[in-house]
C-alpha positions as CSV (number, residue, x, y, z in Angstrom):
1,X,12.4,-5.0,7.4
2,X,10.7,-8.5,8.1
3,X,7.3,-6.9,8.9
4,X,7.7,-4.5,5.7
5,X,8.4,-7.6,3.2
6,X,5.5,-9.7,4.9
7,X,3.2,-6.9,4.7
8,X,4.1,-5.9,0.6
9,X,4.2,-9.9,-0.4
10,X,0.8,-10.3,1.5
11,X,-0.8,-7.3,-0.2
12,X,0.7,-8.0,-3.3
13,X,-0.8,-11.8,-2.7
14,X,-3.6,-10.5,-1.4
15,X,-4.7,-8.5,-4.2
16,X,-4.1,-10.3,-7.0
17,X,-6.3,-13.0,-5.6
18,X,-8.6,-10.4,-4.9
19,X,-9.0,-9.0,-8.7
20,X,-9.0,-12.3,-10.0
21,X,-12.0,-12.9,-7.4
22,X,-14.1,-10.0,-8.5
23,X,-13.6,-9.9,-12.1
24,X,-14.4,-13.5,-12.9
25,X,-16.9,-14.5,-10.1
26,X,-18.0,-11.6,-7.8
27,X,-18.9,-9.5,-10.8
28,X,-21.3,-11.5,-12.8
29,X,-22.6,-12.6,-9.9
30,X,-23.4,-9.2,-8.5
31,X,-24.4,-7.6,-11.6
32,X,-27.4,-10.4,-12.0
33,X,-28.2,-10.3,-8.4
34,X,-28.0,-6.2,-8.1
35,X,-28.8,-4.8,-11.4
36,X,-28.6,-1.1,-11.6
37,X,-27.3,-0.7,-8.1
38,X,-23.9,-2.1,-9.1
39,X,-21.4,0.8,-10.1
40,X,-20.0,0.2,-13.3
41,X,-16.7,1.3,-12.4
42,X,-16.2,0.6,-8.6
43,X,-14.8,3.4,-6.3
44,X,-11.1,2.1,-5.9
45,X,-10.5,4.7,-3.1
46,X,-12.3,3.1,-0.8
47,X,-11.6,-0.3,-1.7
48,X,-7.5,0.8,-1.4
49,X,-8.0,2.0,2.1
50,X,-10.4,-1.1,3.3
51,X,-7.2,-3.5,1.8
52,X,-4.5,-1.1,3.2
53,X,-6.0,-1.6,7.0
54,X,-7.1,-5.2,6.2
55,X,-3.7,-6.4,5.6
56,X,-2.9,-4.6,7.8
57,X,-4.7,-6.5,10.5
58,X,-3.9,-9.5,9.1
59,X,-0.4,-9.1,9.6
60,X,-1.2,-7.9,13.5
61,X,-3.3,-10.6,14.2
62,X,-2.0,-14.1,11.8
63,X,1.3,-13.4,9.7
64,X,3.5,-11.7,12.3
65,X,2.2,-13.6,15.8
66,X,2.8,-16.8,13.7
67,X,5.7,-15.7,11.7
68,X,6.9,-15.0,15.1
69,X,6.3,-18.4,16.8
70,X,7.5,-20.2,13.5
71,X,4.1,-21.8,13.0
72,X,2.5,-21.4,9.9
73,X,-0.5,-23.2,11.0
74,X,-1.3,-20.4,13.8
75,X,-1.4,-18.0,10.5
76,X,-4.1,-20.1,8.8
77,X,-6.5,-20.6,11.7
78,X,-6.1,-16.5,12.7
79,X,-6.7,-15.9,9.1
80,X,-9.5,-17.7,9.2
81,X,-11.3,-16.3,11.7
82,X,-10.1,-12.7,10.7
83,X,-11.8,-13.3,7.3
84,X,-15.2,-14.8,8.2
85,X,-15.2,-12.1,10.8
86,X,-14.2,-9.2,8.4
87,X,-16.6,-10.3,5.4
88,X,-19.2,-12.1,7.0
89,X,-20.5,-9.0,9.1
90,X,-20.5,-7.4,5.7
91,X,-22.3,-10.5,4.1
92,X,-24.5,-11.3,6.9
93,X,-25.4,-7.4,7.0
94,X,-26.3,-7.5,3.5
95,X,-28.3,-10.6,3.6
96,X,-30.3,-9.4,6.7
97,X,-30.8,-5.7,5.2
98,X,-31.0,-5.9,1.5
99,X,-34.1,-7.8,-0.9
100,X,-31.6,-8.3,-3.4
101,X,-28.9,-10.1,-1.7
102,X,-28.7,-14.3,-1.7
103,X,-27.7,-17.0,-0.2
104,X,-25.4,-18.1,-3.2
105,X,-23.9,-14.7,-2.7
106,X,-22.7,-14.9,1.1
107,X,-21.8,-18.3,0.4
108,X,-19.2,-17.9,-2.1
109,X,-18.3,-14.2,-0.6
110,X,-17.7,-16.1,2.4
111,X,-15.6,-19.1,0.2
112,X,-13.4,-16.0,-0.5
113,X,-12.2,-15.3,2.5
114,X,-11.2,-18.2,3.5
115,X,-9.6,-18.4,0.3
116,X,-8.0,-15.8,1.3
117,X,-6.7,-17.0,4.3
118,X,-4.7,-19.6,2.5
119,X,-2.8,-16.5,1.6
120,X,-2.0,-15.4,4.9
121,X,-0.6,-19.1,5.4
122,X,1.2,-19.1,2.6
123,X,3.1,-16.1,3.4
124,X,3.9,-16.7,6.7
125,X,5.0,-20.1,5.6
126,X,7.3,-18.8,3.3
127,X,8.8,-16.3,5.1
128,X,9.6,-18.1,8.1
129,X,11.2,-20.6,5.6
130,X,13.1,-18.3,3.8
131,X,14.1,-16.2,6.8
132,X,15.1,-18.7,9.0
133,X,16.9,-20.5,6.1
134,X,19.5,-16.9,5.8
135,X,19.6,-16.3,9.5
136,X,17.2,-13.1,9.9
């Protein structure tokens, strides 16, 4: 039951960040960097099942082995890494492949994973709080 409330709060977390993210910076910041090869409305399938596995991993890798320990700290460090791992090969790949793509770009892609990563501290803060506090 613990790993099914981490993993719904941290998506939950996780995505509304994430739509706040793209709709006010990552979207006018695409669009004047990539023109006519940004999609006007974005494939959501995809993006679903990237999140579904990502948290996913997070959870393996950060929220549980911390949550697990009771140190929140472990979370935000394994977070970390997770996240410039995860987006940077994307950013990085982008930068090194495509004309269109700049510095700015990976820069604050990048600032949003570690953003990010803040989440996966947060939550496993929380819920070692609030589950140690009622005895789960």
């Amino acid at each position: 039951m613990q790993i099914l409330t981490l993993y719904l709060t941290t998506s939950v977390v996780f995505l509304a960040l994430d739509i706040v993210m793209l709709k006010r910076v990552l979207y006018p910041l695409f669009s004047s960097n990539l023109g006519d090869w940004l999609l006007e409305d974005p494939r959501m399938g995809p993006a679903a099942i990237f999140y579904l596995f990502y948290v996913g991993g997070v959870l393996f890798f950060a929220s549980w082995p911390a949550f697990n320990s009771g140190n929140p700290a472990q979370a935000l460090f394994a977070g970390a890494l997770l996240g410039i791992l995860a987006y940077g090969t994307y950013e990085f790949t982008n930068f090194a492949t495509l004309r269109a793509w700049s510095p700015t770009m990976v820069c604050i892609c990048l600032g949003r994973c570690c953003n990010n990563s803040s989440n996966f501290w947060l939550n496993s803060t929380f819920k070692i709080l609030i589950f140690s506090s009622i005895g789960i």
